[in-house]
Each structure stands twice: as C-alpha cells, then as structure tokens.
C-alpha positions in Angstrom: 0.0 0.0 0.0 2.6 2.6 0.6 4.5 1.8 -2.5 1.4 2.9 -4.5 0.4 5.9 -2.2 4.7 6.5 -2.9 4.1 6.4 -6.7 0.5 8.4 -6.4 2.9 11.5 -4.9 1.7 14.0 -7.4 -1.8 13.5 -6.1 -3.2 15.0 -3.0 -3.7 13.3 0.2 -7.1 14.0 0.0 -8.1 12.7 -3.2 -6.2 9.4 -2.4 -7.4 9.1 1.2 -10.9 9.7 -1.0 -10.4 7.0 -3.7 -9.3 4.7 0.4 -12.6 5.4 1.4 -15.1 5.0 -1.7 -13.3 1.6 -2.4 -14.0 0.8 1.6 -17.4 1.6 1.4 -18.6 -0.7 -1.9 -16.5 -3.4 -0.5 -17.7 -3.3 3.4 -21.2 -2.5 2.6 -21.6 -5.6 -0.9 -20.1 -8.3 1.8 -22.2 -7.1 4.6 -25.6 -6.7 2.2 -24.6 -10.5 0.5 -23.9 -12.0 4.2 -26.8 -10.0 6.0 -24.4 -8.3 8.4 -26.2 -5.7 10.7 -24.6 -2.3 8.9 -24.7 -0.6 11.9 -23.1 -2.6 14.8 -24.0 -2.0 18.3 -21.4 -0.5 20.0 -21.7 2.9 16.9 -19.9 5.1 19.8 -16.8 2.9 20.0 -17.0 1.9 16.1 -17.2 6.1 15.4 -14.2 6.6 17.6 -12.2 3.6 15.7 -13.7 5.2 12.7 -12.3 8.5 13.7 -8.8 7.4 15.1 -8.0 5.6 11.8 -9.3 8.4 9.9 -7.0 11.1 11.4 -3.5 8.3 11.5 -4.2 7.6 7.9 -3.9 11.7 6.7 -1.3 11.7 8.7 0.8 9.0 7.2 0.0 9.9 3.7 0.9 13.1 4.4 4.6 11.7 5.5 4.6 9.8 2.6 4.5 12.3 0.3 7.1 14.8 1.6 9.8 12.9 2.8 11.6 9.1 1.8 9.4 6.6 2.3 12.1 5.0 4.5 11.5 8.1 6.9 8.0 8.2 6.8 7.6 4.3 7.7 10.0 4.5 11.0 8.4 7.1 12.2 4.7 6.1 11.6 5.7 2.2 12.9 6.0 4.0 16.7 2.6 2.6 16.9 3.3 -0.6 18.6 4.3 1.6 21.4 1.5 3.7 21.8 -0.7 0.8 21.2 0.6 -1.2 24.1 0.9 1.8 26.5 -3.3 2.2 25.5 -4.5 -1.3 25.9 -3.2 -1.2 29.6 -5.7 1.5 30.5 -8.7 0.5 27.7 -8.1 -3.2 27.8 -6.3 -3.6 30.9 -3.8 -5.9 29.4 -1.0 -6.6 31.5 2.5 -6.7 30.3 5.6 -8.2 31.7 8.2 -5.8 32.5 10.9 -7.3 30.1 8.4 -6.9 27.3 9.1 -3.1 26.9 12.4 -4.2 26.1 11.6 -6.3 23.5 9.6 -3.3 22.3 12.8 -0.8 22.8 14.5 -3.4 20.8 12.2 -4.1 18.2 12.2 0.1 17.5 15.6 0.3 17.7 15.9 -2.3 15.0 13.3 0.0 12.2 15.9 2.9 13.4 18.4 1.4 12.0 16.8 -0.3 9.0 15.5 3.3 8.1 18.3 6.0 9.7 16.9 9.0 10.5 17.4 12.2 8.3 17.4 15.5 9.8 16.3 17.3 6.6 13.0 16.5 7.2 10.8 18.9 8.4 9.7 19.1 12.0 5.6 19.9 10.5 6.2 15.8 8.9 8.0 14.3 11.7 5.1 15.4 13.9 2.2 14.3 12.0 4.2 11.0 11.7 4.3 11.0 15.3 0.4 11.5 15.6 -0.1 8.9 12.7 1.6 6.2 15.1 -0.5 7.4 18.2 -4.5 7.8 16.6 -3.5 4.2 14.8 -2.5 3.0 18.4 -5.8 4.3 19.7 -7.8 2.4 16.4 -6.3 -0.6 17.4 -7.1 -0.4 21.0 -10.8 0.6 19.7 -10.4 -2.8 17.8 -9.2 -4.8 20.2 -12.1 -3.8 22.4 -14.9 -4.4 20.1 -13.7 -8.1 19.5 -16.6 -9.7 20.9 -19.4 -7.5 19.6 -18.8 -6.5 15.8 -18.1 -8.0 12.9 -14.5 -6.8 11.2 -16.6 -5.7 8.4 -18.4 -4.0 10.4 -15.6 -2.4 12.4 -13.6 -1.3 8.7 -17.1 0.3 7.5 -16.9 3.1 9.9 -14.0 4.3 8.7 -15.5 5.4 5.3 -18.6 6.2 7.1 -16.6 8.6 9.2 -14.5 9.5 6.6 -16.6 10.5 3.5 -19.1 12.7 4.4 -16.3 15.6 5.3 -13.4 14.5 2.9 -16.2 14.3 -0.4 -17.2 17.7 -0.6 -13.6 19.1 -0.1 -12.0 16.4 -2.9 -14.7 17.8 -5.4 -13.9 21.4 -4.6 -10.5 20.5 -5.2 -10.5 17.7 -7.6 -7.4 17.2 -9.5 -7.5 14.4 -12.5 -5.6 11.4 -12.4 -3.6 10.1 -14.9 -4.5 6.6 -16.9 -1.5 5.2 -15.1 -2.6 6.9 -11.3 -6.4 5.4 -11.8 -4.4 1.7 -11.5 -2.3 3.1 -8.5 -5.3 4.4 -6.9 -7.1 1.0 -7.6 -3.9 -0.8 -6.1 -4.7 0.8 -3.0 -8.1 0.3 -2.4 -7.3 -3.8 -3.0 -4.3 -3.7 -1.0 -5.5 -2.0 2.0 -9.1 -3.9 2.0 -7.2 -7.0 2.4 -4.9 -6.0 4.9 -7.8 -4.0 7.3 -9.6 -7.4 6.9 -7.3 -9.6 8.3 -5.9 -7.1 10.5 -9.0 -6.6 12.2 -9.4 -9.9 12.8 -6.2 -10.4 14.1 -6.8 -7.5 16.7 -9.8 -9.0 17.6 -8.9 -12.8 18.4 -5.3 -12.0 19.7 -4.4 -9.8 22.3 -3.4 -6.0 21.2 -0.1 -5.3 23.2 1.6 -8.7 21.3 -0.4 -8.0 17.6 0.9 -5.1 17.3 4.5 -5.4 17.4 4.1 -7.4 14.2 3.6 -4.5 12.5 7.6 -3.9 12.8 8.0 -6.6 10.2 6.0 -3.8 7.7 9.3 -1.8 7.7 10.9 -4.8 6.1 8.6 -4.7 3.2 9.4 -1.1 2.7 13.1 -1.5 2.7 12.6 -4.5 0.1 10.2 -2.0 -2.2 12.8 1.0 -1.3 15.5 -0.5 -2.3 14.1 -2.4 -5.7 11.5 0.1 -6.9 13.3 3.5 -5.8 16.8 2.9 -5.3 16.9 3.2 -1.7 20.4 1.8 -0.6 20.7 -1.1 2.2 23.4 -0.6 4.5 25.2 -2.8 6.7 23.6 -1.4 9.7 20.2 -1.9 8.1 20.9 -5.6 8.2 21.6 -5.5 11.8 18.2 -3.6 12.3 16.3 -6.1 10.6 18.0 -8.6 12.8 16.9 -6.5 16.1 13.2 -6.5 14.6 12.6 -10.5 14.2 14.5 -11.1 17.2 12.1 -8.2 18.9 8.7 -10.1 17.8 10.5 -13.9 18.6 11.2 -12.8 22.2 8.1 -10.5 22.6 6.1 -13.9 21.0 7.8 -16.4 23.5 7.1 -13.9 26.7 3.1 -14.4 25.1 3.3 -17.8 25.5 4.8 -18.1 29.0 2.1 -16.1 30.5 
C-alpha cells in the first residue's frame, strides 16, 4: 500500500485518502448486504471513535509519505506498537511483563536502523508522523475492544462512514484528474488495503493488542525490500543489523506471550 500511495505523490492526500474510502465503502457494505451483516453494529460510539482514530492516522501517514523518503515516513509512523501497548493497559487492561518493553525498545531500535533518520526532514512531517503512530495505536485499541461485539466488516465500515461525508465535498472542490496510469495506482490501493484492514481486524480482535501489534515492525521490512528495488533506496550494513533486532524483537516478545 505505501508503494502505491509513494508512486501516487503527485496526487493529493485528499483525493487518495478519497479513492481509500469510496473503495472501503462498496466493498464493506456488498459483503455485509450479500452475508446480511447488521450495517450498523452496536457499540456505533466505540465503532465512530475507531472510525475517527483511523481516519486522522491515515492523513497523517500519507501526508509523511508524500514529503519525505518513504524509509522516513515508515519509521516514524511504525511507533505505533508503542502507543498501542501503552493504551491497551488503560482501555483493555492488558497486562505486560516488565521485560516486554524491552523487547519493544529493541524491536524500534531495529526500524531505526533499518530506516536511519534524516534530519532534513521537516519538524511539521516528523510530527504528523508522530500523531499517525499514536491515533492508529488508539484504532487498534478501539479494535481490540470491540472483538466480541462487531463483525470486522463491520468495524472497517466506519471508517468510510466517518471518513466521506467531510473528505467528499472538499475532494470535489479541489478535484485534480488522475492520470491513466494513477487510476491503477489508486485501484492498487483500495485492493491492498481492503485485504490488509480485513485480516488485520481480525487479528486484533482474536489476539491480544499489546503482542499484535509489534508485528507490524516486520512492515518496515517490506518497505526496505520496495525502497530498495522500486526506488533505489540503498541497504546498508547497519540496516541488516536492524532487521535482525526486529525478528528477534517479535521472537522474544512472542515467546514472553506464551509463557504467561
């Protein structure tokens, strides 16, 4: 998914986070109409916040996408495993071990180094990526705590439901055509990130939130694979180790799971 939103950089966020949305919408609401899912939920306050949350950590992101390496925006945005575990003590009251914040430390300090950290970028990016990793660590929490009472199409409908209704009106306003080869792009990630919210959400809600969502450190590996084949990002030596101190983050983290 970030590849495309990468190669859709002469776009505005809007218009993509759009295009996010109207794909969500058809998809969520065709399943849930050919499986007679109840549209609505039950819990709408919790599904509006999760709704909300996502809403604001996906801008965000984009936004870092689109003005600095993508290598930059992804090591900043994948903070979220932090935030998310600090969260689900208070909303799920999930209890960690003491060592596991370690293995988070660790598994950070392994995307550090698979992604450096360039002081060019500008202090307006670095923030929102910092507020991308912290609403998507509140989404998740949202997730984890609607597991019993929604379906996960359910839960991934309220994000276009929050999402359209302000983002439409603005996107016509300010509509800017895409290219032939953009439409694809834009199509790419609609698929992709259907897919991925699917099977997320249902990981987040069978599995418990603190241990999920330090698997979302192996995304940064995908993005140095696409970085470094589709736009010539180099892989250091260092970056090597960094990938090492991410698997061996989400191995230790995994086995601490078990033991409890």
């Amino acid at each position: 998914m970030q590849v495309f939103v990468k190669l859709l950089k002469d776009l505005p966020v809007y218009e993509i986070i759009f295009f996010r949305a109207f794909f969500a919408f058809i998809f969520c609401l065709f399943f849930m109409l050919k499986n007679k899912i109840k549209i609505w939920g039950t819990n709408k306050r919790l599904l509006f916040l999760r709704g909300f949350f996502g809403t604001i950590a996906l801008f965000c992101f984009f936004s870092t996408i689109h003005h600095m390496p993508l290598a930059n925006a992804s090591v900043i945005h994948y903070l979220s495993p932090l935030f998310t575990s600090f969260f689900s003590i208070f909303f799920l009251k999930e209890k960690l071990k003491p060592i596991q914040w370690s293995f988070f430390i660790l598994s950070f300090i392994g995307i550090f180094l698979i992604k450096g950290f360039d002081h060019r970028v500008p202090i307006l990016y670095f923030t929102l990526g910092v507020f991308s990793a912290l609403f998507a660590g509140l989404a998740y929490n949202c997730i984890g705590k609607l597991k019993n009472s929604e379906d996960p199409l359910v839960i991934i409908f309220y994000f276009p439901l929050v999402t359209l209704p302000f983002i439409t009106p603005y996107t016509i306003m300010n509509w800017v055509d895409p290219l032939p080869i953009q439409w694809l792009y834009l199509v790419g990630v609609g698929v992709c990130v259907q897919i991925a919210q699917y099977f997320m959400t249902l990981a987040y809600q069978t599995g418990k939130v603190s241990s999920l969502s330090l698997y979302n450190n192996l995304g940064p590996l995908f993005a140095v694979f696409f970085g470094l084949t589709l736009f010539k990002e180099g892989l250091l030596l260092v970056q090597f180790f960094g990938i090492f101190l991410v698997l061996l983050g989400v191995y230790l983290n995994t086995k601490a799971e078990e033991e409890n």
